[in-house]
N, C-alpha and C positions, 0 to 999 in steps of 0.2 A: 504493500500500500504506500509506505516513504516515497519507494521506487519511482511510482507510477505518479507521485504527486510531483516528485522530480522533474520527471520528462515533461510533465504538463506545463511546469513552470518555466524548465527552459528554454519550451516550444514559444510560449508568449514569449519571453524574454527576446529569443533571437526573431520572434515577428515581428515583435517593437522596433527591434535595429534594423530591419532591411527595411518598415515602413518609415524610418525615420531620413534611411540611406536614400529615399527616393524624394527628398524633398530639395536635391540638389537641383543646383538651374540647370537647363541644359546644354547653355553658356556659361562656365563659371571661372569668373573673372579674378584675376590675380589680388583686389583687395577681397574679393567674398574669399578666396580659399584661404587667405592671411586671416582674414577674423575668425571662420573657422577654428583655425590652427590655434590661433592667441584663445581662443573659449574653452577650447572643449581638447588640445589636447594634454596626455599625461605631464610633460614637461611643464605645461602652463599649470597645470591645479596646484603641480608641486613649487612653481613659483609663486604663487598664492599662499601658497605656507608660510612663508618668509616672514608674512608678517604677524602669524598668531606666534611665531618662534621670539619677533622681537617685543612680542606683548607679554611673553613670559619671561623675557629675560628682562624686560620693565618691573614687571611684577616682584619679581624676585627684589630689583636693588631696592623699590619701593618698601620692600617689606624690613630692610636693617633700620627702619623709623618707625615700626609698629610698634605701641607701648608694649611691656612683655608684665605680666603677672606673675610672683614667684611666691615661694613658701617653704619654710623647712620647718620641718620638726625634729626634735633631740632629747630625749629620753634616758635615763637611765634607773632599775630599780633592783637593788642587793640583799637579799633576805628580808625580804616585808620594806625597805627602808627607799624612798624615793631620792636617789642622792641629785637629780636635777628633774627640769623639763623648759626645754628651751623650745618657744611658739615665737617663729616670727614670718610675719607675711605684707607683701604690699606689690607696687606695680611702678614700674620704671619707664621714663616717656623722653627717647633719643628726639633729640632737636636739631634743625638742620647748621646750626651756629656753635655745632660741638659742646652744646650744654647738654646735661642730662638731666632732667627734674626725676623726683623720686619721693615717696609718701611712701609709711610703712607704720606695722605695729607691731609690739612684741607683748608677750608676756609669760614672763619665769618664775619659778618656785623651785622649790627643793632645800631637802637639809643641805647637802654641799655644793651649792650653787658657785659660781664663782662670783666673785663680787661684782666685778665690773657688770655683771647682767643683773643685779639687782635693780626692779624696776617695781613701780607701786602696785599694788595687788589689784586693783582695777585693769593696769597693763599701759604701756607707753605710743604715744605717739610718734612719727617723726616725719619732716615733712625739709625739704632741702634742693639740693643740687651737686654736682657733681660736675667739674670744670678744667678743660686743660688750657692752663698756660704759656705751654709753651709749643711743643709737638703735639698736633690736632685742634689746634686752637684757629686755624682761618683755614685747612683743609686737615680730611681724615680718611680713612679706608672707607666708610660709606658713604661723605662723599663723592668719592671716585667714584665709586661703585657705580654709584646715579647717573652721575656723566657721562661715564661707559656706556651703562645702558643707554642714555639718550643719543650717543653717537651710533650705535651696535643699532638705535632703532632706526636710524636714517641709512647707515649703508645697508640696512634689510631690505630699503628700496631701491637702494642703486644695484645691490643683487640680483633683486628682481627683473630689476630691469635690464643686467646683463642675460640675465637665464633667458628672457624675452627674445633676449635680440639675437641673442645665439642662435633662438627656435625660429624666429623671424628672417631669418639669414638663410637659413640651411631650407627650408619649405620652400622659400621665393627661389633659392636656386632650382630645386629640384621643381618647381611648379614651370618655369620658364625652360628646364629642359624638356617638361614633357610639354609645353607648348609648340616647341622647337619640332620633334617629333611627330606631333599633329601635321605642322606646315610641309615638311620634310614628304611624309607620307603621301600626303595630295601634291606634288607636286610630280613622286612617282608613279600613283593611280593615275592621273592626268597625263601622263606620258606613255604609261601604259596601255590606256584605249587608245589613245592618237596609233600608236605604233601596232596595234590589233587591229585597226578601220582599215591603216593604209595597206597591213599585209592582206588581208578580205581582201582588201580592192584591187591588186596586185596581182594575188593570186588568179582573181577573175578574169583580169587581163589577159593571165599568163595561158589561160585556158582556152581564151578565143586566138592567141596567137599572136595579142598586141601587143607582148612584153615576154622579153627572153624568162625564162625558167630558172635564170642563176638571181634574176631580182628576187623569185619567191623565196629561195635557198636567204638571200641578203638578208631579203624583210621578217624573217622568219628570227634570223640571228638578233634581229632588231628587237623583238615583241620578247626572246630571253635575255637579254641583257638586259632589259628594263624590268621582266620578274624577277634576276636578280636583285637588282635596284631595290623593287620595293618589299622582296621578301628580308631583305636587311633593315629596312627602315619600319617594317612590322616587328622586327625583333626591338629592336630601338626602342617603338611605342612601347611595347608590353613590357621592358626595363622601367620606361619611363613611368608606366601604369604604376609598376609595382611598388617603385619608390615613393611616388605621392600617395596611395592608396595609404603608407606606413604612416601620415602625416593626418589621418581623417579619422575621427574618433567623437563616442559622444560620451562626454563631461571624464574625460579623460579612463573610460571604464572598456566600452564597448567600439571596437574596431568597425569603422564604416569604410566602405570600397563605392569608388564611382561607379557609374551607371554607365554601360555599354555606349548610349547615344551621347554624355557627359563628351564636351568639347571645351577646349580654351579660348579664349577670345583670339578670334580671327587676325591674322598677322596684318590685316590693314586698318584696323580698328588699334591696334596699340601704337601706342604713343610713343616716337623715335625724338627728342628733342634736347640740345643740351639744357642743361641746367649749369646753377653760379651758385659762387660762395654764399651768396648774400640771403640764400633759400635756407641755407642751416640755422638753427635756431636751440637754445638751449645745451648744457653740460652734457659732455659724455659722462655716462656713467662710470666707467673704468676712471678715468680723472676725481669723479665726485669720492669716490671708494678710498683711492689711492688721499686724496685729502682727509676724508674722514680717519683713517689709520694713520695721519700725522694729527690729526686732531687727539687721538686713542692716545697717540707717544706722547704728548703733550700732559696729558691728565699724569701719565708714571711719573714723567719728568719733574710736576709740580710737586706730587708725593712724594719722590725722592730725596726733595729737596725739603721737604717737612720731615723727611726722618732724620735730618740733619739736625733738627735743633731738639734742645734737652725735653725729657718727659718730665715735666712741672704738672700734676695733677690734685686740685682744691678741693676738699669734699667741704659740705655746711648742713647743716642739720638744726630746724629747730626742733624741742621738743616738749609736746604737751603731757601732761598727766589723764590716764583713762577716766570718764568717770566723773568731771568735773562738770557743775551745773552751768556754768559758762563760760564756756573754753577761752573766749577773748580776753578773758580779761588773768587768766590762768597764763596768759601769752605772756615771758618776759624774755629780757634780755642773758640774763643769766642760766637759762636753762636754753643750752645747747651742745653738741660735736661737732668736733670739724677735725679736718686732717689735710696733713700735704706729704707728697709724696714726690721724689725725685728719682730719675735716672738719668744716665751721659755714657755714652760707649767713648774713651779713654781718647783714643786713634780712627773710630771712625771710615775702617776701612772698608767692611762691607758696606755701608751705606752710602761711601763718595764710591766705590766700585761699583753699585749698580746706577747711580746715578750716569756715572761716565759711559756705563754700557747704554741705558736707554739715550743719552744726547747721540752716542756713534748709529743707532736703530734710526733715531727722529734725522736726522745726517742722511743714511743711505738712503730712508724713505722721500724725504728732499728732492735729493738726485735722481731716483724713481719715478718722480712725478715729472721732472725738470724732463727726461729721457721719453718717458710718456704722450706727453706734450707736443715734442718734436715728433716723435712715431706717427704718434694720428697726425699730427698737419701732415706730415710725409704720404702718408694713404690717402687721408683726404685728396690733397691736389693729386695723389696719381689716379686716383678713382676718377675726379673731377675731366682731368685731361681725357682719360679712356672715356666716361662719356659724350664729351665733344667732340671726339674723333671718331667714333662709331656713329655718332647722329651723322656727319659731312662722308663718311665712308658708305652708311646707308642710303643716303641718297644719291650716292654716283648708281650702288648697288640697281637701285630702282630704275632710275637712268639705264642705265646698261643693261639690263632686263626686257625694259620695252624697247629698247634698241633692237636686242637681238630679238626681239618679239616680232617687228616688223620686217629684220633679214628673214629669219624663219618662213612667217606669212608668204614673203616674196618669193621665195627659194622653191615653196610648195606648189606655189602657184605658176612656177616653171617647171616646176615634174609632173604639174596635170596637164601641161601643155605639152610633154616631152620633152621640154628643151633642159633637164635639168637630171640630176640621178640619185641613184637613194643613197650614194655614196653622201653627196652635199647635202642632203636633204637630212640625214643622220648627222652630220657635220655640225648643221644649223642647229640643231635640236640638243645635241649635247651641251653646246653652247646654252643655248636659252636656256637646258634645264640648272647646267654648272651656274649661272648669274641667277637664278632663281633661286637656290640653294645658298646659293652666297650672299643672296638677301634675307633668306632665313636665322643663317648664321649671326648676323651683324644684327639682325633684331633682338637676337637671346642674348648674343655678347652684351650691346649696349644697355638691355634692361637688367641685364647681371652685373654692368658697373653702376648704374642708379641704385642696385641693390647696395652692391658692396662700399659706396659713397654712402650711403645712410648709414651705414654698418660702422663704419670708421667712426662716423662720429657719434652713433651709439645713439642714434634715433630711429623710432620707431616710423612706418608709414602711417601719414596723417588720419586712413582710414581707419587706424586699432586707435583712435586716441580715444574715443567713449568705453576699449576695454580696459585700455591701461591707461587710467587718465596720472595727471600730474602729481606729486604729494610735497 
């Protein structure tokens, strides 16, 4: 019965995903398959995490400032004889200014009580603070702590947003190869029937006697070199299928696969045009990350430099008597604790030794960012230049296409007249179909350096900006 309720479940489960897989366009265009990709696949939910990660790791420094409640009890009884009982409990309340306020109560008895715990049999009050003067007094380990976390919670976005772009990079690549693959493909079907009509019509010829017999042998060679052609560029597609298909997912759980009729946006419909510096907008995240961990160095470095100085620690305490009808006025000066308490490491050498390590860290990280910097502007402009010269190379490409479009034309139009042979006629065509191809080429190229232009500088395409908006 489990069994059977299994199968049932994962019958709807996998009907849900193939009705869901059919709700693809049957154009789908390179920002629909990016949003996709940024929504729903695994990589993306897992950069999604990044920030309940850095709400934990908030929570946590948050929490070295929660009051803490404490209690101990102390006990001791020897043959019927109670020789103590020490009761003391209260609640301590860290402040962001390295104070600590603290309220407390105690109450002891016993035959051999030690003195110093004698306190009214009602039981004692005590209410105070707790103070460093010298080391922890303008920063302390908590804190740090806080500030870490608040740095730790900003590069969780700039994390994200490289995990983003990583995913965003590698899908647009492989979406633009399989577009590439699409145009490729039609361009050897379309040469393929051309090269099937003209053998038909050839052979026909060849039958009444109006054309030698070694044309059908030509044209025949013709119609297989271009099944070669396009049974290579069917393998291509279905490469190409299989790798975008790894990129389609719903809410990063369930693997969706395009639809047989599922096509890329037509090679004349995409957009071949340079772009400029002046289109880029906003911090690369690798930059913001790399600043944020000189920010992180920065926090050790100030800490380092507070464990330099002596632990001077103030305690004060007033204290009431239990018990009293009105405690205000019970208030004096006279009834109080207090204490001080020192330390000083002699020589100082672990603490100026790790200070000196974290400035040489905050140093290399420096340089890292300095080296950073220059890297992406280096990419940037090479990306920038590639796609400028891809946009001016594609338009020769298209130029030279209907060029050889119209030799072609001509060429054919003197082999139905005679005056021309299938030698040239094949000649023309390989031609047309090489500038066509090479128009293909130069359309992937260039939209895979707009890609990789965005990439450098660690921006998202404008279309994901409602998934991954700005923080």
């Amino acid at each position: 019965m489990i069994a059977l309720r299994l199968v049932v479940f994962l019958s709807l489960f996998l009907a849900g995903s193939v009705g869901r897989s059919q709700d693809l366009p049957v154009v789908l265009t390179e920002d629909a398959f990016l949003l996709l990709v940024a929504e729903h696949h695994p990589l993306a939910v897992r950069a999604d995490l990044q920030r309940a990660r850095a709400e934990a790791v908030m929570r946590t420094a948050r929490g070295n400032f929660d009051p803490k409640l404490y209690g101990d009890l102390s006990q001791k009884y020897f043959q019927g004889t109670q020789y103590y009982s020490v009761i003391e409990g209260g609640v301590k309340v860290p402040t962001w200014f390295g104070i600590e306020l603290n309220a407390a109560y105690e109450r002891n008895d016993g035959y051999y009580l030690n003195p110093e715990h004698n306190v009214p049999s009602s039981g004692l009050y005590a209410a105070g603070l707790t103070a460093s003067l010298g080391q922890g007094l303008l920063f302390d380990e908590r804190r740090a702590e806080l500030q870490r976390a608040r740095v730790y919670q900003q590069a969780t976005v700039a994390e994200r947003q490289i995990l983003l772009n990583d995913l965003i990079y590698s899908a647009g690549t492989v979406y633009w190869n399989w577009a590439g693959a699409l145009a490729a493909l039609e361009v050897y079907t379309d040469a393929l029937d051309v090269a099937r009509q003209r053998y038909e019509a050839v052979a026909a010829e060849a039958r009444t006697g109006n054309r030698p017999a070694i044309d059908t042998l030509e044209a025949r060679i013709l119609v297989q070199n271009r099944q070669l052609g396009r049974e290579t560029a069917l393998l291509d597609l279905a490469n190409a299928r299989a790798r975008i298909n790894a990129y389609l997912w719903i809410d990063g759980v369930v693997p969706v696969e395009l639809e047989a009729d599922t096509r890329a946006l037509p090679p004349d419909e995409v957009i071949v045009a340079p772009i400029f510096a002046a289109d880029l907008n906003g911090e690369n995240p690798l930059l913001a990350r790399t600043r944020l961990k000189i920010s992180d160095l920065e926090i050790d470095e100030r800490l380092q430099r507070e464990y330099l100085k002596p632990r001077v620690d103030v305690k004060y305490n007033a204290l009431l008597a239990g018990g009293a009808n009105d405690p205000l006025e019970e208030i004096t000066n006279n009834n109080y604790k207090w204490g001080v308490t020192f330390s000083q490491p002699l020589l100082l050498r672990k603490e100026r030794g790790k200070l000196a390590l974290t400035r040489v860290k905050l140093s290399e990280t420096q340089l890292e960012l300095s080296d950073k910097i220059a890297d992406i502007d280096a990419k940037i402009a090479a990306a920038t230049n590639e796609v400028i010269a891809t946009a001016e190379q594609y338009d020769l490409a298209v130029r030279n296409a209907e060029d050889y479009g119209v030799l072609l034309a001509g060429e054919r139009t003197l082999f139905r007249g005679g005056e021309s042979s299938l030698f040239l006629v094949n000649t023309r065509e390989v031609s047309y179909i090489d500038a066509q191809l090479k128009r293909v080429e130069l359309m992937v190229k260039h939209r895979k350096a707009r890609l990789a232009r965005s990439y450098a500088a660690g921006q998202m395409p404008a279309a994901l900006d409602a998934v991954v908006p700005s923080e």
